[in-house]
LUMGU-634772 format. One record per residue (C-alpha): residue number from 1; residue in one letter; x, y, z. Coordinates in steps of 0.02 Angstrom, whole numbers, plus 32768, in hexadecimal, padded with zeros to 4 digits. Layout:
<rs>
R:n:res:u:v:w
R:NUM:A:X:Y:Z
...
</rs>
This chain:
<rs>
R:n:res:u:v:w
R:1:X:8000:8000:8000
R:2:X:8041:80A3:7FB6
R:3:X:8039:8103:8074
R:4:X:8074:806E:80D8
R:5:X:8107:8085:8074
R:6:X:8120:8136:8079
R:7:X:8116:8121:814E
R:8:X:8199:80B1:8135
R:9:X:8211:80F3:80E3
R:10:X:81E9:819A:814E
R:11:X:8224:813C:81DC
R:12:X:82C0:810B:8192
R:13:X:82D9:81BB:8180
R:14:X:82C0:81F4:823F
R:15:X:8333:8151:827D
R:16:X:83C2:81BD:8235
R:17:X:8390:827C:8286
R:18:X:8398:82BE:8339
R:19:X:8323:8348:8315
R:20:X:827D:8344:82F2
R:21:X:822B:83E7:834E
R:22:X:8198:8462:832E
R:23:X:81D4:8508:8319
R:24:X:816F:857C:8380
R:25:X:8176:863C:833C
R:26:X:81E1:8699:83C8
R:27:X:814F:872A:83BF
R:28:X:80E2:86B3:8407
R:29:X:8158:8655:8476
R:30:X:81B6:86F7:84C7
R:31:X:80F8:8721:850C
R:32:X:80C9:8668:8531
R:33:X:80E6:85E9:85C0
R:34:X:812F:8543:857F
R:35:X:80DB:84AE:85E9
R:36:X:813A:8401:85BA
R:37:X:80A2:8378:85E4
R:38:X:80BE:82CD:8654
R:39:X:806B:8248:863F
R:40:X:8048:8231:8599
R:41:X:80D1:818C:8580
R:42:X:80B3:80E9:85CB
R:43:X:8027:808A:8617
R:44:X:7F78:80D4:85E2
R:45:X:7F3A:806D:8694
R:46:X:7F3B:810C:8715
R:47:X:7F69:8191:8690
R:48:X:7F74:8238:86D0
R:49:X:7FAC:82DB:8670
R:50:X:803A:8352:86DF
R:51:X:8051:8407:8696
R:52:X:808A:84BC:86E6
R:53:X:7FF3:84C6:8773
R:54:X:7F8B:844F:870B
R:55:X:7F69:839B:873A
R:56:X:7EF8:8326:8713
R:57:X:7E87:828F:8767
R:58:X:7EA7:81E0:873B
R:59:X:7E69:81D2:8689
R:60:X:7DD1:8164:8678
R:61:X:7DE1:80FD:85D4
R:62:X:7D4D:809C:858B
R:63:X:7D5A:7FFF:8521
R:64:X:7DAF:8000:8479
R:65:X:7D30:7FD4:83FC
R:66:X:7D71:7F9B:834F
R:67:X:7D06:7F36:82CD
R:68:X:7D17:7F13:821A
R:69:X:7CBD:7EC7:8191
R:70:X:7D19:7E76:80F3
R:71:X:7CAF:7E33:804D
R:72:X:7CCD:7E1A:7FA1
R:73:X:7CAF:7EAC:7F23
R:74:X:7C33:7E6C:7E9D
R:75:X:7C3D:7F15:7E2D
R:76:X:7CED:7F13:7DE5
R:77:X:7D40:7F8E:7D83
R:78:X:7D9E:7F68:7CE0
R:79:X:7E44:7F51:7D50
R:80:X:7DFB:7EF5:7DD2
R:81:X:7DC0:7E7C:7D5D
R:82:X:7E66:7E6F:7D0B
R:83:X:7E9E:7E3B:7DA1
R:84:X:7E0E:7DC6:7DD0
R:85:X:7E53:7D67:7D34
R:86:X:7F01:7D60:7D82
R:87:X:7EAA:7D0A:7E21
R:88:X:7EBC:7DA7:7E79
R:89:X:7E07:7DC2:7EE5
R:90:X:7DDF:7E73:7EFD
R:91:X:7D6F:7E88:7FAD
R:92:X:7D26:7F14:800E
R:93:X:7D65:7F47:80DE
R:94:X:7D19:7FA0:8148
R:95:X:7D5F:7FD3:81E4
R:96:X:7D11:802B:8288
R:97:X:7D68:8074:8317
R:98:X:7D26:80D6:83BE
R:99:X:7D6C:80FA:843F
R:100:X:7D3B:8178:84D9
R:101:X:7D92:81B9:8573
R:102:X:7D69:822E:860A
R:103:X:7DC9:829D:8691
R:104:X:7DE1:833F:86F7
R:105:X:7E5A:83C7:86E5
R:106:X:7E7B:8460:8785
R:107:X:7F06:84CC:87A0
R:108:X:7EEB:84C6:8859
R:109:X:7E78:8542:8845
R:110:X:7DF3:8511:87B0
R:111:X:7DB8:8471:8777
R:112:X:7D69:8451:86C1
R:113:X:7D1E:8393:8698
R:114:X:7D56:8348:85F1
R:115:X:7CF1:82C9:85A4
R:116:X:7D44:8296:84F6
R:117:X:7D26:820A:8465
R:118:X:7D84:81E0:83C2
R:119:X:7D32:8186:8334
R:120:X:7D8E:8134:82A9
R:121:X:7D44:80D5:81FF
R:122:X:7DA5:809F:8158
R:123:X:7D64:8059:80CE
R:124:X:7DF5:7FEA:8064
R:125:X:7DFB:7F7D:7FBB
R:126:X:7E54:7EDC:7FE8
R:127:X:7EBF:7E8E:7F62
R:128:X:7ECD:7DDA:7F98
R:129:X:7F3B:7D68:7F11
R:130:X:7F40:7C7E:7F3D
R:131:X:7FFC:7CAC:7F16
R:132:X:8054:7CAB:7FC5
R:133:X:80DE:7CFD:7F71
R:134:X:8075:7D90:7F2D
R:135:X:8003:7DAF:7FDD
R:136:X:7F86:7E23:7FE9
R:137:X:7F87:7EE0:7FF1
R:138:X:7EFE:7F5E:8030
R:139:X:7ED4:8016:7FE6
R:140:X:7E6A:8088:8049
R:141:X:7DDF:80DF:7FEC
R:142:X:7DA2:813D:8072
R:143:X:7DB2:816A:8129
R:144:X:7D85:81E4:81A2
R:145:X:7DBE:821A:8263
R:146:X:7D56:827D:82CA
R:147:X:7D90:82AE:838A
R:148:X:7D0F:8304:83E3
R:149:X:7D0C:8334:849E
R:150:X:7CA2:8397:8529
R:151:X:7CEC:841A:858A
R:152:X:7C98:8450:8621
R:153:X:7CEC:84DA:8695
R:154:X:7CBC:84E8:8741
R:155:X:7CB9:858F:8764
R:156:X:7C73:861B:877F
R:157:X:7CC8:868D:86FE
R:158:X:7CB5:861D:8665
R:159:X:7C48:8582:8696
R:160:X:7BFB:8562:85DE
R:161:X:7C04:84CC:8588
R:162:X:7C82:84BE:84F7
R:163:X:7C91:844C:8462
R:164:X:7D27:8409:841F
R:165:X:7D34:83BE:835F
R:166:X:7DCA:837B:82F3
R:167:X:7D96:8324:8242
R:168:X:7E27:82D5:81EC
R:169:X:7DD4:8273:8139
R:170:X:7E1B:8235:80AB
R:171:X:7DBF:8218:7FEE
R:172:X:7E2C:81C1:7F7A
R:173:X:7DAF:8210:7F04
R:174:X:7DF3:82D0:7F32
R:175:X:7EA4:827A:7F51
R:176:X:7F21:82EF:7EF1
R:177:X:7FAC:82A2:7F29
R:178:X:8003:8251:7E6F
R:179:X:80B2:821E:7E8A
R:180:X:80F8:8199:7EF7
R:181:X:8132:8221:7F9A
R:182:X:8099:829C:7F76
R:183:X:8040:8299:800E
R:184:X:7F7F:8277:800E
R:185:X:7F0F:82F4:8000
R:186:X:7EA3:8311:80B0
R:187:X:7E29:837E:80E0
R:188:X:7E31:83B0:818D
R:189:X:7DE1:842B:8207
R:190:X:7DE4:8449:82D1
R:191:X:7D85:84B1:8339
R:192:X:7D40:84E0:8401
R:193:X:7C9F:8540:841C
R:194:X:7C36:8577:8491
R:195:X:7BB1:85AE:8423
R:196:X:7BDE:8654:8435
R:197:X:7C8D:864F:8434
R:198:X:7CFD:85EC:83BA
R:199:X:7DB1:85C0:83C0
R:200:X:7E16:8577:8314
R:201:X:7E7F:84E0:8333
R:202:X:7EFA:84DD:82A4
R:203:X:7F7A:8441:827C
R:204:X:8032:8476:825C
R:205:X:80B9:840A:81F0
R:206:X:8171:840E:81E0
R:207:X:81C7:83E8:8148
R:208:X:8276:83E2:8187
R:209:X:82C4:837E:8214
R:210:X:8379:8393:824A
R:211:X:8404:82F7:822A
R:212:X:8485:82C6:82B7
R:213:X:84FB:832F:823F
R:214:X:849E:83CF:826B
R:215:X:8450:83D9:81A0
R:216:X:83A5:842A:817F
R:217:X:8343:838B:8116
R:218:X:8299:8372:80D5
R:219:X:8224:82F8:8112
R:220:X:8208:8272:809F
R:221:X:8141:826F:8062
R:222:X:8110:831D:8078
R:223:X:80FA:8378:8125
R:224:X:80F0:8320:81D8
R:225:X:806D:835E:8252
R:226:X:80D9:8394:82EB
R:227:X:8037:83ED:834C
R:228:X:7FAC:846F:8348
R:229:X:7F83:8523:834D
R:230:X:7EEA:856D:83BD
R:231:X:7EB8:860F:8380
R:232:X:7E35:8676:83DC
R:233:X:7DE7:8729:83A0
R:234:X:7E72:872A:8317
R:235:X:7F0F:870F:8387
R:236:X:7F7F:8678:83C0
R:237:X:7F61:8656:8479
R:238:X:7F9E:859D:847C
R:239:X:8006:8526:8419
R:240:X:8008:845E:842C
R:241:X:80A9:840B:8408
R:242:X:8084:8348:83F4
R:243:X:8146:8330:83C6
R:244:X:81A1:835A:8461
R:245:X:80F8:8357:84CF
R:246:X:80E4:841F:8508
R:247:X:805C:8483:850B
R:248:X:806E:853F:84F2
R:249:X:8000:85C3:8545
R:250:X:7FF5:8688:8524
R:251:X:8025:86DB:85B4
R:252:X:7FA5:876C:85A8
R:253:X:7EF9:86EF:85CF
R:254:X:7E88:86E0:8660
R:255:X:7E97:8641:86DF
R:256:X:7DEA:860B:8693
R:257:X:7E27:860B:85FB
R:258:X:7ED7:85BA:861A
R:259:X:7E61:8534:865C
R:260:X:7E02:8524:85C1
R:261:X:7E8E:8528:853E
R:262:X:7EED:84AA:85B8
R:263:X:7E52:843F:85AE
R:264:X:7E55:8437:84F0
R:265:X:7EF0:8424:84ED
R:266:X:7F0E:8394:855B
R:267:X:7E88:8332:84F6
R:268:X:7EE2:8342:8448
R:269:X:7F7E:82F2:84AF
R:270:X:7F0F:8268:84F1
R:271:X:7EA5:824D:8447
R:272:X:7EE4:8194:83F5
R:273:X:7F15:81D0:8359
R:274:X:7F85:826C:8348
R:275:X:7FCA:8262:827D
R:276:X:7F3B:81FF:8244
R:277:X:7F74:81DC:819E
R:278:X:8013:818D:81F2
R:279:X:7FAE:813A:828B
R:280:X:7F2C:80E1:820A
R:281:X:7FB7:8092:81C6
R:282:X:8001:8047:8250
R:283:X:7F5B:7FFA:8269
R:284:X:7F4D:7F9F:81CE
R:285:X:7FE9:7F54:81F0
</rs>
């Protein structure tokens, strides 16, 4: 499969650099507070999130659910037929993924309740040859990620319900991507609101990581996702970096809303899969 081997030989690449960082803009960093957050490596049993005055309560985890459905395709195309005459059998998977997870966040001082689910589905052609030396291969037509999480604040400045939203989805049918390297064509979009209020959660990429020889490269298959960008009324106020595991906040906001953006935050780090593209693939495997 054309991305399975783009991850690989991506991770060929990293094996042989030291440095593969997001590069926060020093306008926003010289009037921000970096937070570097514990907790997120290891054992998910007991998981809890350590940042600045931030903490969180044991994260709650609810059962994986995965199912998939596999059957022939009956409606070939003019290659899939040509293939069907080389005794290679063309099906149709289907796979389903949920997943959902609760917790608290305080400062010492305010508390806000998190109550978070992702959702995962993919929908493959399987190319399945009776030649053990040919295999089969899989090529996803379709998928699409949703995380979605409630925010409630407890308090008395800001104690409004908030609605967090990150759609990752793929159509091979809009795919752009041509060459071998392009990278896939996604449409993506992030959000919190309030109803009233409405804050833009915007992925960043790098396209260069450093070598142990200290040389600027490119990263093989287009950009890497290294975090994400929360823009409220216009202006930065928080940056997510899912590389080195820091969360940035503006220097000039309220407690209440240090304790919102901290929520939101923290549930992006928790979410199962960070560069989809990359994390569907691992699951194929």
């Amino acid at each position: 499969m054309r991305y399975s081997i783009i991850s690989f030989v991506f991770l060929i690449a990293l094996s042989s650099c030291t440095a593969v960082k997001l590069s926060v803009p020093e306008q926003f960093s010289s009037q921000a507070t970096k937070m570097h957050v514990k907790g997120l490596q290891g054992w998910q049993i007991n998981q809890q999130l350590n940042f600045g005055p931030f903490q969180t309560s044991k994260i709650k985890r609810g059962w994986d659910f995965t199912h998939g459905m596999q059957h022939t395709k009956f409606n070939l195309k003019p290659e899939e037929m040509v293939l069907n005459v080389l005794n290679v059998d063309v099906d149709k998977r289907t796979i389903n993924q949920k997943n959902k997870f609760q917790y608290s966040i305080q400062d010492g001082n305010l508390v806000a309740e998190v109550y978070a689910m992702d959702k995962f589905s993919e929908k493959q052609l399987v190319y399945k040859s009776n030649n053990p030396y040919i295999g089969s291969a899989s090529k996803t037509n379709k998928y699409e990620y949703a995380f979605t999480a409630a925010i409630l604040p407890l308090t008395a400045q800001n104690s409004e319900p908030w609605s967090l939203v990150l759609i990752n989805k793929y159509d091979i049918a809009k795919d752009t991507a041509i060459k071998l390297f392009d990278k896939p064509y996604v449409e993506e979009e992030g959000y919190a609101t309030n109803g009233k209020e409405n804050i833009a959660i915007r992925p960043l990429h790098i396209d260069k990581v450093t070598t142990k020889s200290g040389k600027d490269t490119k990263v093989i298959g287009g950009k890497m996702l290294s975090g994400y960008e929360l823009q409220w009324d216009g202006g930065v106020v928080a940056v997510i970096d899912i590389l080195d595991n820091n969360i940035w906040l503006a220097n000039n906001l309220e407690a209440h809303d240090k304790l919102l953006l901290s929520s939101i935050s923290s549930a992006i780090m928790l979410k199962r899969m960070q560069d989809v593209e990359k994390d569907r693939d691992n699951l194929d495997n």
